[in-house]
C-alpha positions in Angstrom: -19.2 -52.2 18.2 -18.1 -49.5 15.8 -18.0 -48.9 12.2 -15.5 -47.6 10.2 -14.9 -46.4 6.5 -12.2 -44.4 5.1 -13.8 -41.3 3.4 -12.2 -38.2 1.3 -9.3 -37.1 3.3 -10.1 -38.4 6.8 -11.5 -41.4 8.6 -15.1 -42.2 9.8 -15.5 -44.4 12.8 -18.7 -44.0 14.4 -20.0 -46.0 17.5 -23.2 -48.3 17.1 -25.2 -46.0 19.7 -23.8 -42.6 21.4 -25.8 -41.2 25.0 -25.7 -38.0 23.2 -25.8 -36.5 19.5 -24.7 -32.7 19.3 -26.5 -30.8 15.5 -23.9 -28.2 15.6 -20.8 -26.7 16.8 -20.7 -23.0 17.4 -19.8 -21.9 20.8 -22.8 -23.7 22.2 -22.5 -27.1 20.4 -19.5 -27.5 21.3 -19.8 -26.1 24.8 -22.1 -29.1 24.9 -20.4 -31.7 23.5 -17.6 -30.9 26.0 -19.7 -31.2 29.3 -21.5 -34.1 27.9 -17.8 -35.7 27.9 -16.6 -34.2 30.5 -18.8 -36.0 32.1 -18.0 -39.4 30.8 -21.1 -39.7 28.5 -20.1 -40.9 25.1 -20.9 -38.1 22.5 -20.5 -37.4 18.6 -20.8 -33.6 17.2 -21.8 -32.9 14.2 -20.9 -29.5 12.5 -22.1 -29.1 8.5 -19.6 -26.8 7.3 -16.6 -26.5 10.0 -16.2 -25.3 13.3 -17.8 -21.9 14.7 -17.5 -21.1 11.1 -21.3 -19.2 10.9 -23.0 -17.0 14.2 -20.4 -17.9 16.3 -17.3 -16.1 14.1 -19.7 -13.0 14.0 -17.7 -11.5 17.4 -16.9 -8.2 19.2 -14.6 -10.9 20.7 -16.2 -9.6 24.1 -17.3 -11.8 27.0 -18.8 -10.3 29.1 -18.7 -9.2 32.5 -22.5 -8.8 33.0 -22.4 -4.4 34.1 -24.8 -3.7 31.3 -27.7 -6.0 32.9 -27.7 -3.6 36.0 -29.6 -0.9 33.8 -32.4 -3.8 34.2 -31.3 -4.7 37.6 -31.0 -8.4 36.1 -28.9 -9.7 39.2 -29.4 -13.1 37.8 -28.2 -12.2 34.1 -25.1 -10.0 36.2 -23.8 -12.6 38.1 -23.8 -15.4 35.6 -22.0 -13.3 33.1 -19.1 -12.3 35.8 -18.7 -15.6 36.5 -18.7 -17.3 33.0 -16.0 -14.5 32.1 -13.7 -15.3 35.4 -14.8 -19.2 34.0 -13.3 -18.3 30.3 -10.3 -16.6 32.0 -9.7 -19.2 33.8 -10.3 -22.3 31.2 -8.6 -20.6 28.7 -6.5 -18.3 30.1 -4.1 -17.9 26.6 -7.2 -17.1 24.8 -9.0 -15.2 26.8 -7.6 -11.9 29.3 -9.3 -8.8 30.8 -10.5 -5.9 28.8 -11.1 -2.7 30.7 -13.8 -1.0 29.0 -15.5 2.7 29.6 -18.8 4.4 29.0 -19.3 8.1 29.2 -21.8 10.2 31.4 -23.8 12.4 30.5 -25.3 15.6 32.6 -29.0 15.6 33.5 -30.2 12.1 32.6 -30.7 8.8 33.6 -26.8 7.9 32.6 -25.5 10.7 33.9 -22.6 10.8 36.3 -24.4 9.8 39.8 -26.4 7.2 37.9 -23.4 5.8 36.6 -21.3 6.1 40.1 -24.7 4.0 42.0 -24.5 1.4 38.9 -20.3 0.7 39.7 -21.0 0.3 43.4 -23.8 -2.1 42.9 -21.7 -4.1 40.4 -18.9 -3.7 42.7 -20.9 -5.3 45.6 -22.6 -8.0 43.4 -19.1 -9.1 42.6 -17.7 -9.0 46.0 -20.6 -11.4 46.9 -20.0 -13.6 44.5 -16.2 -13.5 44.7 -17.2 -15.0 48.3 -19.4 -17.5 47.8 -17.4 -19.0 44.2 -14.1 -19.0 42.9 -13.0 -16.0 41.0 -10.0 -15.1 38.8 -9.2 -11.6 40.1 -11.0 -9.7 42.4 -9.4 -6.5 41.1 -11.7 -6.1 38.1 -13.3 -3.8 39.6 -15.9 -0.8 38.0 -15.1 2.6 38.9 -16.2 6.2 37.9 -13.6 8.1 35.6 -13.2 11.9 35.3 -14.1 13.7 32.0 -10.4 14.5 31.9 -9.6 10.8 31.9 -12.4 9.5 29.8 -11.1 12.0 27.2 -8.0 9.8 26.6 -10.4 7.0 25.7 -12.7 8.5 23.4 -11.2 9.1 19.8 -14.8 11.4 18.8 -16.0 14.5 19.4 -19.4 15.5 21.6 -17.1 15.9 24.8 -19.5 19.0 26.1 -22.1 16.9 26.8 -20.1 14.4 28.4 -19.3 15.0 32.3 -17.3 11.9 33.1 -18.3 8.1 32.6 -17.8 4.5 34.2 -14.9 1.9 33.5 -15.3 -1.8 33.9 -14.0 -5.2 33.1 -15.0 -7.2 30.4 -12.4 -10.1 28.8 -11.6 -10.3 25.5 -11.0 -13.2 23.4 -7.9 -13.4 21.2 -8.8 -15.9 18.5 -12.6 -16.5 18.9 -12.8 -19.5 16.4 -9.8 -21.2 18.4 -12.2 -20.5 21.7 -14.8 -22.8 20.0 -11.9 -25.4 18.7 -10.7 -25.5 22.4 -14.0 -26.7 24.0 -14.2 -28.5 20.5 -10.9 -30.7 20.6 -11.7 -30.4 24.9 -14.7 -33.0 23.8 -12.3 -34.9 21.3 -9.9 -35.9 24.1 -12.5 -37.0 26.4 -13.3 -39.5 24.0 -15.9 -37.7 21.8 -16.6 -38.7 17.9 -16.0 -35.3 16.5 -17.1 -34.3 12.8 -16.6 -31.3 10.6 -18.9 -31.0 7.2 -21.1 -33.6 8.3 -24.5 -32.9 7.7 -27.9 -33.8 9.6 -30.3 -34.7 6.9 -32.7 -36.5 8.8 -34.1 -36.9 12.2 -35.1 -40.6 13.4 -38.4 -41.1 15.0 -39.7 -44.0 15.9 -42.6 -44.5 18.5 -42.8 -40.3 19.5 -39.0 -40.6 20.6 -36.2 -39.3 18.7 -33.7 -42.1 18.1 -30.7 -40.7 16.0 -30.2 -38.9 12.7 -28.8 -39.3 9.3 -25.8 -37.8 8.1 -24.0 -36.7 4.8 -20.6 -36.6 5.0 -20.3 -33.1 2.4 -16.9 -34.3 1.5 -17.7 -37.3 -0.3 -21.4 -38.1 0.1 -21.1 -40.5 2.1 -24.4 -41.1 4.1 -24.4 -42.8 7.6 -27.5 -43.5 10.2 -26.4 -42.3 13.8 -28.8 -43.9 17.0 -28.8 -42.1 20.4 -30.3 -41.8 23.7 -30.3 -38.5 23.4 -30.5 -35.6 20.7 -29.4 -31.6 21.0 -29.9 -29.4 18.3 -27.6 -26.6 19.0 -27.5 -25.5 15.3 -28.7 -21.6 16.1 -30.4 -19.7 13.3 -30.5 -23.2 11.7 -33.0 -24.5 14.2 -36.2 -23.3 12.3 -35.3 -24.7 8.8 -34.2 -27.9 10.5 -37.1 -28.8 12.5 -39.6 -27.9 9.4 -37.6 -30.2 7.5 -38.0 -32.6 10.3 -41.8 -32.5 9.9 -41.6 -31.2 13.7 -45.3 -30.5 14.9 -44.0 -27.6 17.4 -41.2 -26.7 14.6 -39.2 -23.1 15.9 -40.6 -20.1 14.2 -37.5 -18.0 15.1 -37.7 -13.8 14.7 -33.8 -13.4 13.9 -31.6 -10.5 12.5 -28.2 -9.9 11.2 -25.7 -9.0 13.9 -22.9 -7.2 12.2 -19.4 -6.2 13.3 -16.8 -4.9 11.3 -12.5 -4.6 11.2 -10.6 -1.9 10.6 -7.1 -2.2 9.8 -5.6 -0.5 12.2 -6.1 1.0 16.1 -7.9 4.0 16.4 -8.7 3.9 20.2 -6.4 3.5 23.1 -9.1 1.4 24.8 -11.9 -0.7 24.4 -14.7 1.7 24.9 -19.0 2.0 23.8 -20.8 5.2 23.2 -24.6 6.0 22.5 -24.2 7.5 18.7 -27.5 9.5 17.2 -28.2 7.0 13.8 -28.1 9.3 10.8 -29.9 8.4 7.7 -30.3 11.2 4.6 -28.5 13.5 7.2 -31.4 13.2 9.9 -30.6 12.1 12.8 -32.6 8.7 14.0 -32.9 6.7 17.6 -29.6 6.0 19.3 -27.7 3.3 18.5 -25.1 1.9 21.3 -21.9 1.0 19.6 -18.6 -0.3 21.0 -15.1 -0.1 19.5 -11.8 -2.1 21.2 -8.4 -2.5 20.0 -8.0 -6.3 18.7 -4.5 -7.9 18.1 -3.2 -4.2 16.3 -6.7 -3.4 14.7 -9.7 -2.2 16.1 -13.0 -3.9 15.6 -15.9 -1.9 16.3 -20.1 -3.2 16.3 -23.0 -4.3 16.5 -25.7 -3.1 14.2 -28.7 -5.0 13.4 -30.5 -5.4 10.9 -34.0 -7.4 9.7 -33.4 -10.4 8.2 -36.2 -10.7 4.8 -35.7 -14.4 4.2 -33.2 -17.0 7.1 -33.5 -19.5 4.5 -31.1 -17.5 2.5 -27.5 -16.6 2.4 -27.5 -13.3 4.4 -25.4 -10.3 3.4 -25.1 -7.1 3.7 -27.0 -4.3 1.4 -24.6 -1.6 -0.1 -26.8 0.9 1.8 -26.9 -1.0 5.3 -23.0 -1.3 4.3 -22.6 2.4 3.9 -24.8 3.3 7.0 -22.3 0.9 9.7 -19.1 2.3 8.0 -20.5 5.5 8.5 -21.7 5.1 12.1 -17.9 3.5 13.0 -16.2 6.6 11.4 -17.9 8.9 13.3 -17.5 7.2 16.7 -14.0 6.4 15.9 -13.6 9.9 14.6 -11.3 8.4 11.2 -9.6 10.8 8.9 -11.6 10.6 5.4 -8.4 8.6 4.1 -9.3 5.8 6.3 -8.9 2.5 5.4 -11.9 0.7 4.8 -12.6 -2.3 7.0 -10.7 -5.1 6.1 -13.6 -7.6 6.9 -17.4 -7.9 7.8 -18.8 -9.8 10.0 -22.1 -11.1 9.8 -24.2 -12.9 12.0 -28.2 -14.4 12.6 -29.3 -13.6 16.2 -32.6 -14.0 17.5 -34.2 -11.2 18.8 -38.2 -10.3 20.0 -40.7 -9.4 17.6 -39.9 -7.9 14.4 -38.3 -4.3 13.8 -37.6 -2.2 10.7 -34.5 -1.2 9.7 -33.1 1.6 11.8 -34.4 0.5 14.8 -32.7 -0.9 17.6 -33.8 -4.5 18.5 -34.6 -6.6 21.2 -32.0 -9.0 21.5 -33.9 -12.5 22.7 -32.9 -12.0 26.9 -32.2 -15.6 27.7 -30.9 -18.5 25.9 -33.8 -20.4 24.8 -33.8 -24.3 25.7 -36.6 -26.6 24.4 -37.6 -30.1 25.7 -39.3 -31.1 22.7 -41.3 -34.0 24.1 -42.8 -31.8 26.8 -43.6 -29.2 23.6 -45.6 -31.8 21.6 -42.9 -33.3 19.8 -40.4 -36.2 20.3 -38.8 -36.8 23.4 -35.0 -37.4 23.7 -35.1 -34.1 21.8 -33.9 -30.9 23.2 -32.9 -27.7 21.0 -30.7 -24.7 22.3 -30.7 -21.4 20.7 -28.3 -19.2 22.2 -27.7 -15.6 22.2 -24.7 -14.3 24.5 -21.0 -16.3 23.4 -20.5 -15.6 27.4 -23.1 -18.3 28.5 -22.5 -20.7 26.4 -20.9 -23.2 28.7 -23.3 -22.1 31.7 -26.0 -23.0 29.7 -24.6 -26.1 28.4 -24.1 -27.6 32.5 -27.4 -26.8 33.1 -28.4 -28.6 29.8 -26.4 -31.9 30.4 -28.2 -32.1 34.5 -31.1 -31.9 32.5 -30.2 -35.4 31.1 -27.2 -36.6 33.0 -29.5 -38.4 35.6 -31.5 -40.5 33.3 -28.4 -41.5 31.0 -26.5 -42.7 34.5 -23.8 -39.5 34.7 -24.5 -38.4 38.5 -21.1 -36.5 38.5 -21.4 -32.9 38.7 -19.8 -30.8 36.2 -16.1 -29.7 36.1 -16.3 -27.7 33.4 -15.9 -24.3 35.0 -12.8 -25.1 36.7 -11.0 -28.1 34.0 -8.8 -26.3 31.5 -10.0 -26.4 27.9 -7.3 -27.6 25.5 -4.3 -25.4 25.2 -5.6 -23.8 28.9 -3.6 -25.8 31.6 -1.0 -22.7 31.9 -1.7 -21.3 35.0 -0.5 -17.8 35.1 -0.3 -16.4 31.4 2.7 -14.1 32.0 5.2 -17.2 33.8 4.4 -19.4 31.2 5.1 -16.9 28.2 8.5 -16.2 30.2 9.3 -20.2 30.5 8.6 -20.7 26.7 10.1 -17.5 25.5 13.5 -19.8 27.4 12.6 -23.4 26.2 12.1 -21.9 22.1 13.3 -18.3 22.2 16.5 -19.4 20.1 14.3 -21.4 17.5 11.7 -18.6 17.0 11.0 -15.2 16.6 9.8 -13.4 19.8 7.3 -12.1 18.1 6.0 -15.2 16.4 6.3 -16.9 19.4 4.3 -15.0 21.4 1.5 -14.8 18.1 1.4 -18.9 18.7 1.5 -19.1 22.4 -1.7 -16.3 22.6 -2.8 -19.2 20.1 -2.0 -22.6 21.4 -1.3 -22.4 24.7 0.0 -25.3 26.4 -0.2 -27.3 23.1 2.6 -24.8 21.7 4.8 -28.1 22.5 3.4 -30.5 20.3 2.7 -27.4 17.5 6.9 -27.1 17.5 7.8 -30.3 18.3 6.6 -30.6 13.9 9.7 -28.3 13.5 11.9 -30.7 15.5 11.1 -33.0 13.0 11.3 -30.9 9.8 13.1 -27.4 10.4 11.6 -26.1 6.9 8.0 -26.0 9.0 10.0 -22.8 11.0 9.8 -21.1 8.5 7.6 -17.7 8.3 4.1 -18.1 5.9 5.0 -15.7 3.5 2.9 -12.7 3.6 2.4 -12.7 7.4 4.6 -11.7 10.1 3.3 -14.1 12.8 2.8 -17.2 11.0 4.8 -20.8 10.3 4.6 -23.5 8.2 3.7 -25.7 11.1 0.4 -24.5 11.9 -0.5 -25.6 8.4 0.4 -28.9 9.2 -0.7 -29.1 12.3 -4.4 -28.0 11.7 -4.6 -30.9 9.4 -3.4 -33.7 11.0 -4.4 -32.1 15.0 -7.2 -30.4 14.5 -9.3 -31.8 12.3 -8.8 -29.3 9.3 -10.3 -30.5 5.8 -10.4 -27.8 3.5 -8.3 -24.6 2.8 -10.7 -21.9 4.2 -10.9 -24.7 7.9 -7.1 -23.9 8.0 -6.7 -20.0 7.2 -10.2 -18.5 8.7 -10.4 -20.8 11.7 -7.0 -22.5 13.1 -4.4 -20.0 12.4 -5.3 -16.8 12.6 -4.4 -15.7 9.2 -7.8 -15.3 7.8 -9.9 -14.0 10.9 -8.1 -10.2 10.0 -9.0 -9.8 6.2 -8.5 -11.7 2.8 -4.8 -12.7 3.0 -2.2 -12.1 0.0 -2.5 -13.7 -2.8 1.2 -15.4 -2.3 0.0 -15.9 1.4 -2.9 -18.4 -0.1 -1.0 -19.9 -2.5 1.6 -21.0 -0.3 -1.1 -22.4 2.1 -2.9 -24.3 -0.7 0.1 -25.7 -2.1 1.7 -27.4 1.5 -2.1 -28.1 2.2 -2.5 -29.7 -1.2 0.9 -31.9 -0.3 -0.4 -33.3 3.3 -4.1 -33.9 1.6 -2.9 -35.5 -1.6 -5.1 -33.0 -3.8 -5.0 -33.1 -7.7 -4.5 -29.5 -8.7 -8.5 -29.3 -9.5 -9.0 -30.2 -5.9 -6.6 -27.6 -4.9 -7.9 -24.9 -7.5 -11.6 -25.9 -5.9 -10.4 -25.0 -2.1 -8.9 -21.9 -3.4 -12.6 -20.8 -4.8 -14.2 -21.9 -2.1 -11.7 -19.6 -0.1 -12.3 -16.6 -2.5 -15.9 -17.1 -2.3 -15.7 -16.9 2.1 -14.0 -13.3 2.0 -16.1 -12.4 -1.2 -19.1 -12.5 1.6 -17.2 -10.8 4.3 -16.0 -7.5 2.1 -17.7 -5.0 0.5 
């Protein structure tokens, strides 16, 4: 039995009882709802604004290879995050491709340049292991020492006398971290999933100490709806705390979090993707060490993260024109930019738990481990679990482990297939073959260097993206404003991938929005064919274009 009820812009059609409910979909909501289907359980995801729209959008775009859990000797934390990147690599491989990455030396200490040599040959051998005992994408990625005349050519700043070498590795990097979250997202849908966007939890349902479903409010239009399943997972991150006090939770989350910032500059400043201890500065004094990393990113350079204590997580959080002024500082000094330097073209901002509290201009304690709570075992409701994640890397790691958890009891004895099933868009096998077969198939209908903007995009769903041009040659044509963009994508966000508001389409489907505030004529355009395929009135257009304004307003200065 199912019900169904056409709402503002899309249709509702929920089952009478789901195995599992999903509050959330970052990286690790949806990471979750995906193995839960993967799996054959039947599953609805609930996401109250849109998809990986909050924590998850905050990104160095980075998943990592694990190196920087050595200084602990955290073999566990090492070897999970090698795998999960060779897992992401392989999943998505459009998305998602190598990033070598380097660290100076320094003489006399404990990072100096026989330190560092020990640390690449332990990594190296870790990884060799592993690369035995599970599959692997590329047993090349290898770390290595690199001579002070080589690291030179990495390093943009100054402070090279103190530097007497360094270490490169391999992390990945993530093209279009939003469309990462849609993948295992829409991954879910396809597998049968009830998938929902600016659907709200409002309520939790308890009846007898066990967790029975929750009510909803559809955001669009109000509507209100009473969900029952077997089983409940809160995966709403820095959310978690306000929800379960809402919930009237006896063993509610008391969560110690702070802002995670990252910012984009408009244009490459490195050759490489590379981190650097940098002496924090305040009224000219130099404080503790702050490690920063900077990386080319799709002809920009995006360079983080600071942190920052949070005063109040049940409000909006944004950045203080003084811790503003301190991370543009900091980034123009390890990036060495020319006092005409742009300013960054958009701020990213974050909530990440971390241990115990810390003043500003410390460095934090990021939380080690994502933290997963049984509720019933904690004093509360069974058929309640809560995940608060800190790494984007372990996301779907943690979600397997979640899912045996539960499988068992809700009759899914399969193991998971998640780290080896291609998300959607991923079944491509080798990245450069398939860019050469499609560059063939569409290299006469599309610019070279739009097409290879979409295929980095879409991946193997580039076919039903162009097949809407097939149909209607005017969606070929370029978004004005942009140089990689097409009518299409517009289209297909909406009626694809589940798009129901302006700022869904240009911050999280097609890339326009992820790099700055677009052009003016660049939103209009998008509002107007939006407004077409929605059926807006020009108020409900004029009210997506605020809402839009009101997204960047938060992530500029």
């Amino acid at each position: 039995m199912s019900r169904e009820r056409v709402a503002t812009g899309r249709r509702i059609t929920l089952s009478d009882h789901y195995d599992v409910i999903v509050i959330g979909a970052g990286i690790y909501g949806a990471a979750h709802a995906w193995e839960a289907a993967a799996r054959g359980l039947s599953v609805i995801l609930l996401e109250k604004t849109d998809f990986g729209a909050a924590t998850s959008a905050n990104s160095l775009k980075t998943i990592h290879g694990g190196i920087r859990y050595l200084q602990n000797l955290n073999i566990k934390r090492v070897l999970e995050s090698k795998r999960e990147r060779d897992v992401y690599m392989r999943i998505a491989p459009h998305l998602v491709q190598p990033l070598a990455c380097v660290m100076p030396s320094y003489a006399w200490t404990t990072k100096g340049k026989i330190a560092t040599a020990i640390g690449a040959g332990l990594y190296n051998l870790v990884s060799a292991y592993d690369d035995l005992t599970c599959d692997h994408v590329d047993g090349k990625l290898r770390a290595g020492v690199v001579s002070k005349g080589r690291i030179q050519n990495y390093l943009p700043g100054g402070g090279m006398e103190r530097i007497n070498g360094g270490v490169r590795w391999y992390d990945a990097q993530a093209y279009d971290s939003e469309r990462m979250v849609l993948a295992f997202v829409l991954s879910a849908r396809q597998r049968g999933a009830d998938i929902y966007n600016h659907m709200q939890v409002k309520e939790l349902v308890v009846t007898a100490g066990c967790a029975r479903g929750v009510v909803a409010e559809d955001r669009l239009d109000g509507g209100e709806y009473t969900i029952h399943g077997e089983q409940i997972i809160d995966a709403s991150g820095p959310w978690l705390g306000r929800n379960h006090q809402t919930w009237g939770l006896r063993e509610a989350s008391h969560q110690v979090l702070a802002k995670a910032v990252n910012l984009v500059y408009p244009a490459q400043v490195a050759s490489g993707a590379f981190g650097m201890k940098l002496a924090a500065q305040r009224d000219g004094v130099d404080q503790a060490d702050r490690l920063l990393f900077a990386a080319p990113w799709r002809g920009r350079t995006i360079v983080g993260t600071w942190y920052f204590p949070v005063a109040d997580p049940r409000t909006t959080q944004g950045l203080t024109p003084e811790e503003y002024a301190i991370c543009n500082a900091d980034a123009r000094r390890l990036c060495a930019m020319p006092d005409d330097a742009p300013s960054p073209s958009l701020v990213h901002i974050g909530l990440v738990p971390v241990v115990g509290a810390f003043e500003s201009g410390e460095y934090p304690r990021l939380a080690e481990d994502t933290i997963v709570t049984d509720h019933g075992r904690a004093g509360g409701p069974a058929k309640l679990i809560s995940v608060c994640g800190v790494k984007y890397t372990t996301a779907r790691a943690t979600a397997e482990r979640t899912i045996d958890m539960i499988a068992g009891p809700l009759g899914a004895g399969s193991p998971s297939t998640t780290r080896r099933q291609p998300l959607y868009g991923g079944d491509i096998g080798n990245y450069d073959e398939f860019y050469r077969a499609k560059l063939r198939q569409y290299g006469a209908i599309v610019d070279e260097r739009i097409l290879g903007s979409l295929l980095r995009s879409y991946g193997s769903s580039i076919d039903q993206l162009l097949a809407y041009g097939a149909q209607d040659a005017s969606l070929y044509e370029t978004i004005p404003g942009t140089t990689e963009n097409i009518k299409a994508q517009i289209v297909f966000a909406v009626r694809e991938e589940l798009a129901q508001r302006l700022t869904d389409v240009m911050a999280r489907r097609i890339g326009i929005g992820s790099l700055g505030r677009p052009r003016d004529e660049t939103i209009a355009y998008c509002a107007h064919a939006m407004a077409a395929i929605m059926d807006w009135s020009d108020e409900a257009k004029e009210d997506n274009i605020r809402e839009l304004d009101d997204y960047f307003r938060g992530r500029s200065q």
